[in-house]
TORLUMKE-280709 format. One record per residue (C-alpha): z negated, x negated, y negated; residue number from 1; residue in one letter. Coordinates in Angstrom, 2 decimals. Each point is the difference from the previous one (the first is absolute). Layout:
<rs>
[r [Z,X,Y],NUM,'A'],
...
</rs>
This chain:
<rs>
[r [-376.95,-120.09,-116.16],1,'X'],
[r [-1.57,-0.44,-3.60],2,'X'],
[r [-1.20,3.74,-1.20],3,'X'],
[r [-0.05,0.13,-3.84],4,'X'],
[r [-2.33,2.19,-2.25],5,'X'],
[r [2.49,2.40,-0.42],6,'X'],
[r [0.62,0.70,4.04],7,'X'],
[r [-3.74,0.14,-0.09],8,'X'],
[r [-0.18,2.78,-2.75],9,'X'],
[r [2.55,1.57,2.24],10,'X'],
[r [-2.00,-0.25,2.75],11,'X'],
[r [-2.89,1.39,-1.94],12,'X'],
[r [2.24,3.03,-0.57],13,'X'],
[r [0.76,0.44,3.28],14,'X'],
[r [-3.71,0.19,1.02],15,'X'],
[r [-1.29,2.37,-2.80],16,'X'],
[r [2.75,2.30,1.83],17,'X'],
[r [-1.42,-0.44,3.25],18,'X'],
[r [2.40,-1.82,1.26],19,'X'],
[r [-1.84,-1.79,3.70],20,'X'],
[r [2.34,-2.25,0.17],21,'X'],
[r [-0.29,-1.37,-3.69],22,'X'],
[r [-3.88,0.06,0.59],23,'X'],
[r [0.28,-2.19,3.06],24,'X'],
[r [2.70,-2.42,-1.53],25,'X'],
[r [-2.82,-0.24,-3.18],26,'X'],
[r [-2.70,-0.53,2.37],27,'X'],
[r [1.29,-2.56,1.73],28,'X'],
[r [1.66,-1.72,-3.04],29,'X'],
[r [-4.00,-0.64,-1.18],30,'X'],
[r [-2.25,0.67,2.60],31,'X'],
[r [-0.70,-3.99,0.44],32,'X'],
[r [-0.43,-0.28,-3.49],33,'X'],
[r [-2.49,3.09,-0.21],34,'X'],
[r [-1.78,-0.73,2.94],35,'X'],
[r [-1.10,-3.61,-1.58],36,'X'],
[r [-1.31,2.07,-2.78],37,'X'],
[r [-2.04,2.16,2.17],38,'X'],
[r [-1.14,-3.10,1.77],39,'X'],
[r [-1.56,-2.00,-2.70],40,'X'],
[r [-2.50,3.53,-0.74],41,'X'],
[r [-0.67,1.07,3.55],42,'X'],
[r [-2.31,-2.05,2.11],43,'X'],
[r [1.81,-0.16,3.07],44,'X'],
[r [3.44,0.90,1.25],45,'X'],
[r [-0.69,3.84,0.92],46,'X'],
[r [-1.19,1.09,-3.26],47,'X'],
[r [3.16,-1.70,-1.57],48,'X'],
[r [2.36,1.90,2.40],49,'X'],
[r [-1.71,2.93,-0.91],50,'X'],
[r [-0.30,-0.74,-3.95],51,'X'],
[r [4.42,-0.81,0.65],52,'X'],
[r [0.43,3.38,1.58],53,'X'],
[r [-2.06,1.95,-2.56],54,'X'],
[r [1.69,-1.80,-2.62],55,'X'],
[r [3.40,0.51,1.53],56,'X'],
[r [-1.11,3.84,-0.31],57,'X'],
[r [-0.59,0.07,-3.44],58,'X'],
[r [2.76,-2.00,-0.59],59,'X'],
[r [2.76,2.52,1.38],60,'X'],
[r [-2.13,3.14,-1.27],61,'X'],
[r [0.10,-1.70,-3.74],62,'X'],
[r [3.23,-1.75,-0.20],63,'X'],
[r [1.69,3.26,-1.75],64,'X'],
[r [-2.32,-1.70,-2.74],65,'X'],
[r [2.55,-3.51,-0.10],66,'X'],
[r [1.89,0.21,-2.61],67,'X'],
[r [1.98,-3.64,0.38],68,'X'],
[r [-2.06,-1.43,-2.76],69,'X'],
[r [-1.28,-3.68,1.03],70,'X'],
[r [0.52,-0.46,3.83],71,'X'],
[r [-0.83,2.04,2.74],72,'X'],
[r [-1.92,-3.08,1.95],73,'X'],
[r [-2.33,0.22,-3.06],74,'X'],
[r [-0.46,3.46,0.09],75,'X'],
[r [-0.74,0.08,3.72],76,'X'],
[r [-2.28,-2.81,-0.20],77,'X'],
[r [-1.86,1.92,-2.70],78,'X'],
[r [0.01,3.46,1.94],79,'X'],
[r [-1.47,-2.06,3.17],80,'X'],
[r [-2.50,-1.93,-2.07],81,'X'],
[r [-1.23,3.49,-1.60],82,'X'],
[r [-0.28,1.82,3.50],83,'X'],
[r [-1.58,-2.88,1.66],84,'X'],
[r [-3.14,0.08,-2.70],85,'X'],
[r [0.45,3.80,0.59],86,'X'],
[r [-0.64,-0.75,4.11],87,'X'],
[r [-2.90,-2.70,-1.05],88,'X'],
[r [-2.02,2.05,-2.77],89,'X'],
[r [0.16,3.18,2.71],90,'X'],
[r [-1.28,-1.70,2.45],91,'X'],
[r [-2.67,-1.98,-2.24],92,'X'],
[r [0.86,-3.41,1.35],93,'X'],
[r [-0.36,-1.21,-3.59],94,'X'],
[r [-3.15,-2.08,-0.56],95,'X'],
[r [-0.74,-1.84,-2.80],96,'X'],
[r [-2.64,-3.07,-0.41],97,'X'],
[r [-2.78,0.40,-2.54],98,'X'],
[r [0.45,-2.14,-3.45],99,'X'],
[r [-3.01,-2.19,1.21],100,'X'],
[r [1.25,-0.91,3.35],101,'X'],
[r [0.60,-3.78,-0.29],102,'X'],
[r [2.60,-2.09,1.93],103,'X'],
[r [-0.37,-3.59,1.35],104,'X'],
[r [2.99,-0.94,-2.08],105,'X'],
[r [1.41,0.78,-3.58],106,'X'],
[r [3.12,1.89,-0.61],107,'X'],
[r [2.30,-2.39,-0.64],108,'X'],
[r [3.99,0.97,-1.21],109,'X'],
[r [2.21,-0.09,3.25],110,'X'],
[r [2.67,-2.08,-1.32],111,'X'],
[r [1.93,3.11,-1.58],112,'X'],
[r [-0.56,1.27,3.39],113,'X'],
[r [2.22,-2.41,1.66],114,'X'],
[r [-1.86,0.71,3.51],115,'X'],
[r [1.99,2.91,0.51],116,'X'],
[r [3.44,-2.21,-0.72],117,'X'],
[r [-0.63,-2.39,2.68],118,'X'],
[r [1.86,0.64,3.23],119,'X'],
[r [-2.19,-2.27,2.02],120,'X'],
[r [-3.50,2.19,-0.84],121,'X'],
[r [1.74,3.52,-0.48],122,'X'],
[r [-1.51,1.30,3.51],123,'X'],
[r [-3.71,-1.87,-0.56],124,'X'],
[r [0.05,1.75,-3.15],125,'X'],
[r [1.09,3.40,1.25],126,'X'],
[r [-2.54,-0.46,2.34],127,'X'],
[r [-3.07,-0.63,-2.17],128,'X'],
[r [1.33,2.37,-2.15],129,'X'],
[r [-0.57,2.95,2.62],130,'X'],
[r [-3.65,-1.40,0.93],131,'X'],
[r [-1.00,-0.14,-3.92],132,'X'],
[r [-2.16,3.02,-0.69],133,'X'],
[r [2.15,3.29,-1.06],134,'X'],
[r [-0.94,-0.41,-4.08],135,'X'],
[r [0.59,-3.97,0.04],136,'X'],
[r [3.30,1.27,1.75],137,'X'],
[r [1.38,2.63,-1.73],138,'X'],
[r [-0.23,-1.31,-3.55],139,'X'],
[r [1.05,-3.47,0.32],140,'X'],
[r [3.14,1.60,1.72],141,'X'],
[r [0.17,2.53,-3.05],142,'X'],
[r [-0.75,-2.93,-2.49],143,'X'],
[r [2.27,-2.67,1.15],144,'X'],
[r [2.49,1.26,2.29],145,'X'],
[r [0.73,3.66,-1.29],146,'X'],
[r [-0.18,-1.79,-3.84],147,'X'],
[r [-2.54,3.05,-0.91],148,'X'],
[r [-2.39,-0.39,-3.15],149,'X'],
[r [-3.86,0.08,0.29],150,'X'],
[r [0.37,3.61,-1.70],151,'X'],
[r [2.42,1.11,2.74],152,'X'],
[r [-2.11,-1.35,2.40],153,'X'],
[r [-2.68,1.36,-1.23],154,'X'],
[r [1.70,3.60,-0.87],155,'X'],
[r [1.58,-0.07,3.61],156,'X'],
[r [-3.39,-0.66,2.14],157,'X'],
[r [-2.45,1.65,-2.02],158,'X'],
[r [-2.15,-2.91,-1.12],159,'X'],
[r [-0.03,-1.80,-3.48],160,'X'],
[r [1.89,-2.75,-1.26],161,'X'],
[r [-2.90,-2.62,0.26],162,'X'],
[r [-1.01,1.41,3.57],163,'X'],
[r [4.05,-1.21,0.68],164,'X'],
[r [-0.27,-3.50,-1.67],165,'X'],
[r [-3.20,-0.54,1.76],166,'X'],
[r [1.59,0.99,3.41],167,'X'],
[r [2.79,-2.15,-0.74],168,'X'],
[r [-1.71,-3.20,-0.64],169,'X'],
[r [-1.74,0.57,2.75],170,'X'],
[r [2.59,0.96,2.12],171,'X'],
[r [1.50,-3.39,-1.14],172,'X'],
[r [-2.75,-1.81,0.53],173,'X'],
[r [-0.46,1.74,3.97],174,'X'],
[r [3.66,-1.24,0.57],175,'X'],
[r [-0.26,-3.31,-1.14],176,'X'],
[r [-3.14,-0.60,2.21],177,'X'],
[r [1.13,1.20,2.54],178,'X'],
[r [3.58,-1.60,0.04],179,'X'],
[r [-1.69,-2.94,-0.13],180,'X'],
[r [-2.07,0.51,2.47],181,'X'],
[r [3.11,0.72,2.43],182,'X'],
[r [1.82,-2.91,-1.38],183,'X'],
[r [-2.56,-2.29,0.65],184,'X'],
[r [-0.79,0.98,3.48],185,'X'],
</rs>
């Protein structure tokens, strides 16, 4: 059965009232979807679980705040994004490389980010993904998955806007080595 925007705002309704049943029909309407957010910033399967279930939290204790402007998927996915940082910065997993630290390889441009298209290298890449230190982590998922400027990046996790480029080409360039490495072995 195909669920439009508007059965979703409905939905919405239902759980800002309360409503169990509406909450469970919501959660497991996008809990797939959600939980392959959580995935790509935790760095294993637990933490995601756990960053799903807090996000699921916030998600039924804010969604009084949905008004039915732009989709609900997007807002969710925001509200998860935001608490997972929220779950990383408290528990200081967040560590960022010094300006000076030098990689083997340069960043190069990822295609327009292509890897993450590609069906055959979507699990190798979830998987390097979650062993990538926390700060290489976090922002390229910010920067090219989440579609977040430098400045919200930077704004959102405390650090400046070159502190976020630099992590980002280097994040780039950690990926690239090592998906090479992996596809060469």
């Amino acid at each position: 059965m195909q669920i439009t925007e508007q059965d979703l705002y409905h939905l919405a309704k239902a759980c800002a009232e309360k409503n169990v049943r509406a909450q469970q029909l919501l959660y497991e309407h996008f809990k797939t979807k959600m939980f392959g957010v959580c995935l790509r910033y935790a760095s294993n399967r637990q933490d995601a679980e756990d960053y799903l279930h807090d996000g699921f939290m916030a998600i039924f204790k804010d969604i009084h705040q949905f008004k039915g402007q732009g989709s609900l998927e997007g807002w969710m996915r925001r509200v998860v994004v935001r608490n997972t940082l929220k779950n990383i910065k408290k528990q200081k997993l967040i560590d960022f490389f010094p300006d000076n630290l030098v990689f083997d390889k340069k960043a190069e441009d990822l295609e327009e980010y292509s890897i993450f298209k590609d069906e055959s290298i979507i699990d190798l890449t979830l998987q390097l993904l979650q062993s990538m230190p926390t700060g290489f982590r976090t922002v390229i998922n910010l920067f090219i998955l989440e579609n977040y400027s430098h400045a919200e990046i930077a704004a959102e996790l405390g650090i400046t806007e070159g502190t976020s480029k630099s992590q980002l080409n280097r994040a780039k360039a950690h990926l690239r080595s090592a998906l090479e490495k992996k596809l060469t072995e």
